[in-house]
GUBATI-116639 format. One line per 10 residues: their letters; for each residue x, y, z of N, C-alpha, C. Coordinates in nm, 3 decimals. Each point is the difference from the previous one (the first is absolute). Layout:
N
A) X/Y/Z/X/Y/Z/X/Y/Z  ...
***
This chain:
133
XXXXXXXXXX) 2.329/2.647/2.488/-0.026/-0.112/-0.089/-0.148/-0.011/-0.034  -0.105/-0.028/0.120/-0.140/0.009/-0.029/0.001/0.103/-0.061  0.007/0.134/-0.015/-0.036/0.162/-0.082/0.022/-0.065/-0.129  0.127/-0.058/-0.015/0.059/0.003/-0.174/-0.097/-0.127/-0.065  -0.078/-0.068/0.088/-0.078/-0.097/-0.030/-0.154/0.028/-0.081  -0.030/0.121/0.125/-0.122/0.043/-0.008/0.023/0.118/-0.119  0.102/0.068/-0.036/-0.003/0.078/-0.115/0.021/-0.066/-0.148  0.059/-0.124/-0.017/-0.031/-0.077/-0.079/-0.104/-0.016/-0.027  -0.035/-0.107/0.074/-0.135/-0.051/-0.018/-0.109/0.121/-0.053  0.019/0.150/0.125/-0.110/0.096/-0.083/0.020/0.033/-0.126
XXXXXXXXXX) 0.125/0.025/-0.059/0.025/0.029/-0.157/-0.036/-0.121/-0.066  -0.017/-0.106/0.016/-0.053/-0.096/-0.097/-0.119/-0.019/0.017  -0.061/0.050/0.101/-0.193/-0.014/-0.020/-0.010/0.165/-0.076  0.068/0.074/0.063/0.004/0.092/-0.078/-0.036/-0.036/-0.193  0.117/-0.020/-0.031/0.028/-0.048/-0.149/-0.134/-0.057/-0.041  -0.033/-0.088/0.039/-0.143/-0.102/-0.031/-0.089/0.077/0.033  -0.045/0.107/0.131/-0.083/0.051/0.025/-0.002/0.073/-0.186  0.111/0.069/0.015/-0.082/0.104/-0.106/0.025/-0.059/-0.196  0.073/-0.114/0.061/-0.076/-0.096/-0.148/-0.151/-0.022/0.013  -0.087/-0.066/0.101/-0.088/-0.016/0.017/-0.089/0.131/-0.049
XXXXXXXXXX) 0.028/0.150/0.035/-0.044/0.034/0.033/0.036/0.072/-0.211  0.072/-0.039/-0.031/-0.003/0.034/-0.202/-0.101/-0.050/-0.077  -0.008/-0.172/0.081/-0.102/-0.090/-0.022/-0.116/0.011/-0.012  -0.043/0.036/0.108/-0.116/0.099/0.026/-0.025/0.090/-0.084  0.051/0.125/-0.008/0.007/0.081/-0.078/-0.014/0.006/-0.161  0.059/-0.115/-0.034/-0.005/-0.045/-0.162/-0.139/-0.058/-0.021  -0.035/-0.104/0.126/-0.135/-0.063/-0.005/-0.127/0.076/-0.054  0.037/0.072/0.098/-0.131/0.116/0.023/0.003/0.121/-0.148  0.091/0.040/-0.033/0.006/0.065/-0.172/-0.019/-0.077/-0.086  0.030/-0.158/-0.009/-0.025/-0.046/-0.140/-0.088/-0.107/0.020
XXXXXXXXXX) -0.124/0.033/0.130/-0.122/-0.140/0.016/-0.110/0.112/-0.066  -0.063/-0.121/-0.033/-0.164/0.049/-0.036/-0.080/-0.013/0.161  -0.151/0.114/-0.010/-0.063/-0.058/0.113/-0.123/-0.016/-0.044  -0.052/-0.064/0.081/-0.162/-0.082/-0.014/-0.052/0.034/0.157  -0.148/-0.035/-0.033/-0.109/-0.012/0.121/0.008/-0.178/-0.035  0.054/-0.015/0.182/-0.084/-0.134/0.078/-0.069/0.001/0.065  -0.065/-0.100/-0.006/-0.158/0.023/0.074/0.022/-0.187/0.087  -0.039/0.035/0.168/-0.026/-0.132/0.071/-0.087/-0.080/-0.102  -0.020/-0.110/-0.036/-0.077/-0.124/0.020/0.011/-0.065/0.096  0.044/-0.034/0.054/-0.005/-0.108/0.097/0.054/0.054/0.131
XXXXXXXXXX) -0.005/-0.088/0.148/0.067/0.050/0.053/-0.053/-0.190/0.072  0.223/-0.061/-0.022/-0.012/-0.126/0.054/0.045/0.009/0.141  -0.087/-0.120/0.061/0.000/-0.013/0.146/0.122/-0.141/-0.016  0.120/0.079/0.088/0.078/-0.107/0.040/-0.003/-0.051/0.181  0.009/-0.113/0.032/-0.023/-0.016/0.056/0.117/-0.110/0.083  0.023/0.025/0.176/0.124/-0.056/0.024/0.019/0.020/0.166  0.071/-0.052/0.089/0.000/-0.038/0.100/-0.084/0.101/0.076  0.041/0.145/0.008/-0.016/0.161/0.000/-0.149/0.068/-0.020  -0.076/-0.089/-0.080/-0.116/0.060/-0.053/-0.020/0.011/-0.135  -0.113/0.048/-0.069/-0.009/0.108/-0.126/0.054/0.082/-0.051
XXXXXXXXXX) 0.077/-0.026/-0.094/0.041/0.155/-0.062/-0.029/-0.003/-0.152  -0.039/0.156/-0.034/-0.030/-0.001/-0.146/0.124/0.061/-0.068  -0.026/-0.022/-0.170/0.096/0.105/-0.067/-0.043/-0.005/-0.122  -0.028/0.132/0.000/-0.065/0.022/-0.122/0.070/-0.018/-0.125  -0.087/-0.072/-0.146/0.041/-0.027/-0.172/-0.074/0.084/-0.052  0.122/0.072/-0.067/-0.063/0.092/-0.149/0.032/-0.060/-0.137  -0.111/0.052/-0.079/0.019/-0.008/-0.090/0.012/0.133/-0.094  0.057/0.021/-0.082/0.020/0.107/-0.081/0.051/-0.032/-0.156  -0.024/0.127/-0.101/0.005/-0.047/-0.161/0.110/0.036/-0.006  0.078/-0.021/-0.115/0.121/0.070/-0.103/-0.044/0.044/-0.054
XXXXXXXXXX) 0.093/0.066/-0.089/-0.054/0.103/-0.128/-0.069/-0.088/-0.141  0.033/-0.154/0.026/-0.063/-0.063/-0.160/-0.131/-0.048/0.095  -0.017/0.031/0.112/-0.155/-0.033/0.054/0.033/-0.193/0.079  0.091/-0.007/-0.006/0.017/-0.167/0.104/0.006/0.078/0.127  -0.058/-0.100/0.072/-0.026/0.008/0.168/0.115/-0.075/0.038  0.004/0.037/0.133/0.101/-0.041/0.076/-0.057/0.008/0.104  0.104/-0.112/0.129/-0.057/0.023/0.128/0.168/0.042/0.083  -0.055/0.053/0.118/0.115/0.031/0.092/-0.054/-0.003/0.127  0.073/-0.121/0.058/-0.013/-0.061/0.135/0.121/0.080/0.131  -0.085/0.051/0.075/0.062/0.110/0.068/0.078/-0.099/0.105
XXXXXXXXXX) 0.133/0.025/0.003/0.064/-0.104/0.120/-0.024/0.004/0.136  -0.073/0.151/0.003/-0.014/0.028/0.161/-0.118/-0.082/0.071  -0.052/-0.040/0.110/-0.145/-0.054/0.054/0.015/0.057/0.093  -0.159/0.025/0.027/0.022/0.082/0.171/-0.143/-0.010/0.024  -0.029/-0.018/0.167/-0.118/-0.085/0.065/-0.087/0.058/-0.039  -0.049/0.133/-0.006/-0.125/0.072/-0.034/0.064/0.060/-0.146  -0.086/-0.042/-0.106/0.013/0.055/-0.144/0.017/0.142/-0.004  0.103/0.010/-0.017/0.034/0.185/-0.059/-0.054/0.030/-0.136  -0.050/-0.097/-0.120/-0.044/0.023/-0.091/-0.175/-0.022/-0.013  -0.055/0.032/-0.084/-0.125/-0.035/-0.026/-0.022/-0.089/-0.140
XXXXXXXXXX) -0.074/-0.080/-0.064/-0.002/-0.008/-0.101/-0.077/0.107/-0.071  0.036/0.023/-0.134/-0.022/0.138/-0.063/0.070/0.122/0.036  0.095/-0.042/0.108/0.101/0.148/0.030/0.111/-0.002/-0.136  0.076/0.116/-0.047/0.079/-0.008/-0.087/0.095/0.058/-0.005  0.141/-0.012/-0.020/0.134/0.074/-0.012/0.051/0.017/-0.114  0.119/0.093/-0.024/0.059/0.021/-0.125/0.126/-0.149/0.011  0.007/-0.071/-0.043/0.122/-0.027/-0.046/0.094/0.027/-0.126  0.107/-0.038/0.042/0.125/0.033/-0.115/0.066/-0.166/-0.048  -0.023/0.044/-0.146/0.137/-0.141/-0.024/0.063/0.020/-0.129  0.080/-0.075/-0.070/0.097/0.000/-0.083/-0.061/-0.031/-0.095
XXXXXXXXXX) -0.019/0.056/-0.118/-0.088/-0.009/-0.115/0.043/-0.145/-0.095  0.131/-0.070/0.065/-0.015/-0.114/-0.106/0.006/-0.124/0.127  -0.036/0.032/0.103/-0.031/-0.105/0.158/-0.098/0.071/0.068  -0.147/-0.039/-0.029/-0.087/-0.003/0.102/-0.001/-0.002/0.097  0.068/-0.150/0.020/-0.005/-0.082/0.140/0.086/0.115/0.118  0.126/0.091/-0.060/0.083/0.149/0.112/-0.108/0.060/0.026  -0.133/-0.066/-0.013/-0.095/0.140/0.100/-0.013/0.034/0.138  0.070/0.118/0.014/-0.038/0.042/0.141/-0.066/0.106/0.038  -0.055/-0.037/0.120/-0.087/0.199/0.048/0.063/0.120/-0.057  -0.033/0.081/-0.022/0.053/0.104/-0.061/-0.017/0.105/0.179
XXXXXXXXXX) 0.078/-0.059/0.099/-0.009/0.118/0.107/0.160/0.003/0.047  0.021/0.102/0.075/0.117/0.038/0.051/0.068/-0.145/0.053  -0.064/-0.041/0.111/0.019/-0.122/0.082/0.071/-0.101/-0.118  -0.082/-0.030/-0.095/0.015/-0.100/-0.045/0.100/0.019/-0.091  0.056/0.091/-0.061/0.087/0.027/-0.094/0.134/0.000/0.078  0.003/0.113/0.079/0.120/0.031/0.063/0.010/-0.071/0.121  -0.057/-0.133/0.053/0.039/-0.055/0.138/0.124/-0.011/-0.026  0.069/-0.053/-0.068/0.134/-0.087/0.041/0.131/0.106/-0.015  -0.049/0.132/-0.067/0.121/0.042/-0.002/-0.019/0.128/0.121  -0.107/0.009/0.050/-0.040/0.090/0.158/0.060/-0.082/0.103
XXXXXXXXXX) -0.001/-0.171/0.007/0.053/-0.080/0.085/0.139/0.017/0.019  0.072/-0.027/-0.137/0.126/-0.009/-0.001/0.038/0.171/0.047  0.002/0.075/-0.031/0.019/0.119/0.061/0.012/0.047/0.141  -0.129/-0.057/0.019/-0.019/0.051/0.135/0.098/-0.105/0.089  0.051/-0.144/0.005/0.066/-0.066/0.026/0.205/0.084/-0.004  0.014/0.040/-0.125/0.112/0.041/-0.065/0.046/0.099/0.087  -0.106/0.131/-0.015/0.009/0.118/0.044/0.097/0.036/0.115  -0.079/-0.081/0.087/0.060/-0.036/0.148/0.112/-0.052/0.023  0.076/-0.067/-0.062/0.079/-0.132/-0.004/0.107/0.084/-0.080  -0.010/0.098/-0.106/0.129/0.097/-0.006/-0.037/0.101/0.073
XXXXXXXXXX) -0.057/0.059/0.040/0.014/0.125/0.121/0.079/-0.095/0.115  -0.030/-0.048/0.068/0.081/-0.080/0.074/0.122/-0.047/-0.062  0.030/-0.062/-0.069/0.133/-0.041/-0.051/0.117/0.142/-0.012  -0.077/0.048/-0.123/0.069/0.080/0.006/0.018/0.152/0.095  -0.085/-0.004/0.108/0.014/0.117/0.093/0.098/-0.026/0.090  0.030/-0.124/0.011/0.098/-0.101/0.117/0.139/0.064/-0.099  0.020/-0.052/-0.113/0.097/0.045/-0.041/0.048/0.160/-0.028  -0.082/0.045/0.021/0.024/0.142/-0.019/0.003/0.069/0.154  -0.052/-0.064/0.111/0.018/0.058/0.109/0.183/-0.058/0.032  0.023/-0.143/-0.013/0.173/-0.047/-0.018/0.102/0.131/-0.058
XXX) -0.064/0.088/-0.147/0.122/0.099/-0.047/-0.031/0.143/0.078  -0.134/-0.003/0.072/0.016/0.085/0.077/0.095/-0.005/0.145  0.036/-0.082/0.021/0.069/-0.014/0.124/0.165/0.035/0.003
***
């Protein structure tokens, strides 16, 4: 019963994994990319200590700026101001800008996978060791 559970469940992260992972894929062929460059780097502050996270700003192609506020913070600044990355976004939504790196494109469909993977090898190895018997 648990096997037929866990092979479910892996074929449906499955499914989403590799929707996610079309998503991605479409993103990344039909975005424009730009140089962001740190301005800022805000100090949040909270029971824990200091943490920074670095704001970019970067142009479009008609020359408007934009900013992109990185969700991550972490105690010692991994960024500098004046450091700069490629981002990617959707030529008629700015605001879809994201890093243009492996990590950031493909997290969610490397997650779901690697979750999936396991979860039908198991499912279905249980059932296939059952018609071996």
């Amino acid at each position: 019963m648990i096997y037929g559970i866990a092979l479910i469940i892996g074929i449906i992260l499955l499914v989403y994994a590799l929707n996610a992972l079309k998503e991605s894929i479409t993103f990344v062929k039909n975005s424009v990319q730009t140089i962001g460059t740190v301005t800022e780097l805000e100090q949040l502050s909270d029971s824990d200590g200091d943490t920074y996270r670095p704001i970019f700003t970067f142009r479009i192609k008609d020359n408007k700026e934009y900013t992109y506020t990185h969700p991550v913070s972490s105690s010692r600044p991994g960024w500098a101001v004046g450091d700069q990355i490629k981002f990617a976004y959707d030529a008629g939504h700015p605001e879809t800008a994201r890093f243009l790196s492996y990590s950031s494109i493909f997290n969610w469909p490397v997650r779901l996978l690697s979750i999936a993977l396991p979860l039908i090898v198991l499912g279905a190895g249980y059932f296939l060791f059952l018609l071996c018997l």
